[in-house]
N, C-alpha and C positions, 0 to 999 in steps of 0.2 A: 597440543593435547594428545594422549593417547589414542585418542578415537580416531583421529587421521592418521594413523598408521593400520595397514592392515591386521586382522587380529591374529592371523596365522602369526606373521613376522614378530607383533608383537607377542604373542606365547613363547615363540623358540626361543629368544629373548630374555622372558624373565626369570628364567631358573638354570645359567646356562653348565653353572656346579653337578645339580642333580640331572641334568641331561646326559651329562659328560658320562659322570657314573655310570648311565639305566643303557648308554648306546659304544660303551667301550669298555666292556667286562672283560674282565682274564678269560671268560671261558669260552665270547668273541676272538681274543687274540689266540686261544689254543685251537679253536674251529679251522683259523685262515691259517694258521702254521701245522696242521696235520696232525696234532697233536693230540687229539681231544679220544680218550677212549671209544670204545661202540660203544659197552656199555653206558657213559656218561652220556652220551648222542640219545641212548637208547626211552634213557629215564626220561630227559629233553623234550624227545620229540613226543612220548607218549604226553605226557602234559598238553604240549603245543598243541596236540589233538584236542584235548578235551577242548581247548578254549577256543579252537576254530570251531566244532560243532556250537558252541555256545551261543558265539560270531551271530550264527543264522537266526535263532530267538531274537536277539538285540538288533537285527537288521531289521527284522519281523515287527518289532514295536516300534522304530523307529518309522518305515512307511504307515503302519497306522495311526499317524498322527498327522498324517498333511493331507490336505484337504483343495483339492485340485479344482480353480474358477471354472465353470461351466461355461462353454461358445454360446452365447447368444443367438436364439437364431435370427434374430433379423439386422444382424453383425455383416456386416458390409467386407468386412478382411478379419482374417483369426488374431484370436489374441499373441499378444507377443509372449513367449514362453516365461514365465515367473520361474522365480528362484525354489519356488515347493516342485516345479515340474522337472527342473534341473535336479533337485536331491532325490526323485523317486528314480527318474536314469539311471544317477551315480549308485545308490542304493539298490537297484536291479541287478547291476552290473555288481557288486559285491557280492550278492548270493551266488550268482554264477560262478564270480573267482572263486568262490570258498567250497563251492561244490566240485571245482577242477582240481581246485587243493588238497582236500580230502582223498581224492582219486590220488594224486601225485604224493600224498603222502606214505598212502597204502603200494603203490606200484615201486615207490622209492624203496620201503623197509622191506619189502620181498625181494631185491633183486639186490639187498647190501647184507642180509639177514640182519635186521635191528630190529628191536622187537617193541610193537606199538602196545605194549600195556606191561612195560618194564617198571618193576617192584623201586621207588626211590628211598632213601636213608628216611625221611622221615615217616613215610608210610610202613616201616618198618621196623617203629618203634624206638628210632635213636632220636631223643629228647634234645631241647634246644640246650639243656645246664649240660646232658653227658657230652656236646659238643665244645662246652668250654665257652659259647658266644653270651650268655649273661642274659640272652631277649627275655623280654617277654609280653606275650601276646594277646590280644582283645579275642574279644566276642568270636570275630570271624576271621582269625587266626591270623592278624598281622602284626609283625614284630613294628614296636616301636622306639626302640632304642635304636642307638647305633646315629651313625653321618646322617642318615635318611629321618631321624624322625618319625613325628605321627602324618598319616597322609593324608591326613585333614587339615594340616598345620597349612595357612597362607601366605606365612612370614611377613604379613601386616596386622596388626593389631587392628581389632575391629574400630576403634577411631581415629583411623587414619584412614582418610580416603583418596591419598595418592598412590595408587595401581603404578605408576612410572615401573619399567623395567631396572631403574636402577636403585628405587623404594624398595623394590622386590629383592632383589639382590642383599641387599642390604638386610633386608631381615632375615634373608636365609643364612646369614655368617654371624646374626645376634644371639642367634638360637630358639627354643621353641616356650612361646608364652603360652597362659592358660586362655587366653582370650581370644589367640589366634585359629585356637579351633570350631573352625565354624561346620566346616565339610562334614568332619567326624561327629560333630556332635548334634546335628542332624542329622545323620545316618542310625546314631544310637552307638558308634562304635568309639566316642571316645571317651578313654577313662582318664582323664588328669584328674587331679586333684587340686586344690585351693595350695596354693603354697612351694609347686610342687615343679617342676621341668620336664619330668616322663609321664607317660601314661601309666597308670597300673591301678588293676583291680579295686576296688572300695571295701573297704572291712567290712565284714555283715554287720548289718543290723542286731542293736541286740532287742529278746524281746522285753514287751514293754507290758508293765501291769500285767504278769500271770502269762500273757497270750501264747498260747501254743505256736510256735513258730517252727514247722515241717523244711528243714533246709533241702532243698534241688541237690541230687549229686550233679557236680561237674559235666559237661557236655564234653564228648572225647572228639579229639582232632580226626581230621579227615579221615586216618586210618586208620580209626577205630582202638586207637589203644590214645590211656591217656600219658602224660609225659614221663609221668610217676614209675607206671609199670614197670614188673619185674623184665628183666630182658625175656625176650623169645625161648619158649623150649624146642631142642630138637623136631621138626616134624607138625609144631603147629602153622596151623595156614596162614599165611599172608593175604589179602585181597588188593586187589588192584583198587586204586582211588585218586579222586583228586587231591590233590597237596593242599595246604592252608594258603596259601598265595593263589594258587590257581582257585579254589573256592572265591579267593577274596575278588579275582577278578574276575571272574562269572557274576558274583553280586552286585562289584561295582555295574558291570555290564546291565542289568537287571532293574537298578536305581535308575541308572541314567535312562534308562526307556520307559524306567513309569509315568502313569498319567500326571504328576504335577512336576515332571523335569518340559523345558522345550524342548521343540525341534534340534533348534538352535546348538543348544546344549548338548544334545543327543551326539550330532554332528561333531561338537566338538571332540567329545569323546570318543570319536572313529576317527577321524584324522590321528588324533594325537597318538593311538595307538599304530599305527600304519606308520606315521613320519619315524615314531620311534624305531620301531621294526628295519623299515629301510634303512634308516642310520646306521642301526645295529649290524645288519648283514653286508651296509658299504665297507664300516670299518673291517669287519672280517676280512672282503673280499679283497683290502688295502694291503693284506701281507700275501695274496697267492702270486702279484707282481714281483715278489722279495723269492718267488721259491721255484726250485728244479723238481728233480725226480719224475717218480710216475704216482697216480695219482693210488694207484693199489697197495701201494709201500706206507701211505699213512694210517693212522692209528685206527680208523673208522672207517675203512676199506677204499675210501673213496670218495664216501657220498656225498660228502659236504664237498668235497673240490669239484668232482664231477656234475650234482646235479642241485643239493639246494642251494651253496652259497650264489649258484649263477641265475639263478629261480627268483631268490629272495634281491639280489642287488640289481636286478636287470633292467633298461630303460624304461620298460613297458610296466612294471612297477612302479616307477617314479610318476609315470606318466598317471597312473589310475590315484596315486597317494595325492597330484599336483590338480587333479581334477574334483578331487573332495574338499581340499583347502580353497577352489576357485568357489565352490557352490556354498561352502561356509563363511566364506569373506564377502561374498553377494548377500547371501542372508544375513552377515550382520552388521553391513550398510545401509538394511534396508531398515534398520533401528532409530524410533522416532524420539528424538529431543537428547539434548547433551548428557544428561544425569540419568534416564534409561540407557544411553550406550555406553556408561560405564560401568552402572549396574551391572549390566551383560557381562561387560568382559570381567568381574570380576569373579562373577558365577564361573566363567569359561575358565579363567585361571587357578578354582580350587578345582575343576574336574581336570584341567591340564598338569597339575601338583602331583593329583593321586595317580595318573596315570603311569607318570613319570615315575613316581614312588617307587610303584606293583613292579615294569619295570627291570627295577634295578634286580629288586630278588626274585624275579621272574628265573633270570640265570640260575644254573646248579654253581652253591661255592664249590670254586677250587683250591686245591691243594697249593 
């Protein structure tokens, strides 16, 4: 049975296609090989910002949900530590990192000149059709065409209740059914259609009997222009903003700590972004063994050889990622009867889907 496998091991496990993808981008292997512009770093890392600031909110709801047993006072010896007192540690200790982070992000781009609120291609107005990629995008701006899918998609049909990592597997090489959206369409974010393999918009309504029916204009993507618009005039202003992906995961972040997600759940969604991370920044670090020179002569002055790729892949990393997965695999041991702990993991595997998802186009396409 599933359940006797740990549910970390079991995650990494069931998606190991769309892992591959979200933790060994080209713009990974241009990082580790010196190759990656500042500018390109620049746009990067100011994103990565927004979503570390975000990080602290989501850590923020996630300790407000545990609820720590009281010592008894006429308790003879203390209680032995639970698994809620273990994730408030691991979770204290996140806010920390992420507050040293921010400091290291800002001390990083001053002493490389990168600039932490660099303008990127979409916030500046180049649409996903003048790019030639064909997406197109939900509510809360994520593309769902393409290899990846909708990131709600489970790649099991809702009656099938074999979670097996190789059930799993298996449905992500079937392709994307309407029934497999469960994540998304709970969220509100997805649009399939009856009939249909992509998501996309629903035809409006027409009215019915007479009724005056007042159409919404369009909601404009993060950067304020919508995909339509004329290009840029000389001299009008740009604003710095979140991206659609990065919006998307600040939301997902948001979902997964409201009052009717778990702990559990929560949990799982911070692991999975951290193991991803580290993955990501191992692979990079895989090609600075492959390389000479000085670290000044690459594309982005440095900073990624010299200070975050050793930041992001380092033991003491692994060490705090391998200490969140111990406290998530304790709590979801500690799930009672067979058919509630697979419940669990199944929730656990659409929040581990979408994470994976965000992810992949997390990265800047490269050229």
């Amino acid at each position: 049975m599933t359940s006797q496998v740990p549910l970390t091991s079991w995650l990494l496990s069931a998606t190991p296609n769309a892992l591959k993808r979200a933790t060994a981008h080209p713009f990974l292997a241009s990082a580790g090989r010196g190759t990656l512009p500042k500018s390109t770093l620049s746009q990067w890392l100011a994103q990565d910002r927004l979503y570390a600031q975000s990080y602290i909110r989501f850590i923020g709801l996630l300790l407000a949900k545990i609820r720590i047993p009281a010592q008894r006072a006429n308790s003879a010896s203390p209680l032995k530590p639970s698994s809620e007192q273990h994730a408030v540690e691991v979770l204290i200790d996140a806010l920390v990192n992420i507050r040293t982070e921010l400091k290291f992000f800002e001390d990083t781009a001053n002493a490389y000149g990168l600039d932490l609120t660099a303008i990127s291609a979409e916030e500046g107005g180049e649409s996903l059709a003048e790019s030639g990629s064909g997406n197109i995008t939900t509510s809360a701006g994520i593309s769902t065409t393409g290899s990846g899918s909708c990131p709600g998609s489970t790649g099991v049909a809702r009656g099938n209740q074999n979670n097996s990592p190789a059930a799993d597997a298996e449905g992500e090489m079937e392709g994307v059914k309407a029934e497999e959206h469960r994540l998304c369409g709970a969220q509100g974010e997805c649009q399939m259609q009856a009939g249909s393999d992509i998501c996309y918009p629903p035809s409006p309504r027409k009215p019915q009997g007479g009724t005056n029916v007042v159409e919404r204009e369009p909601s404009l993507p993060p950067g304020g222009r919508p995909a339509s618009a004329a290009p840029l005039e000389r001299g009008e202003p740009i604003y710095f903003a979140a991206t659609s992906i990065t919006h998307a995961y600040i939301d997902m972040f948001m979902s997964a700590g409201s009052t009717g997600i778990s702990l559990l759940e929560g949990l799982a969604v911070l692991w999975a972004t951290e193991v991803c991370y580290l993955r990501s920044w191992r692979y990079a670090a895989s090609f600075l063994k492959l390389r000479g020179g000085q670290s000044q002569d690459d594309a982005d002055g440095g900073a990624l050889r010299d200070k975050f790729i050793p930041n992001w892949s380092s033991v003491e990393f692994e060490d705090f990622v391998d200490r969140i997965g111990d406290v998530l695999d304790e709590m979801a041991g500690e799930t009672k009867g067979s058919e509630e702990a697979e419940m669990m993991r199944g929730r656990c595997l659409e929040w581990w889907r979408q994470v994976v998802w965000l992810e992949e186009r997390f990265w800047p396409a490269m050229d």
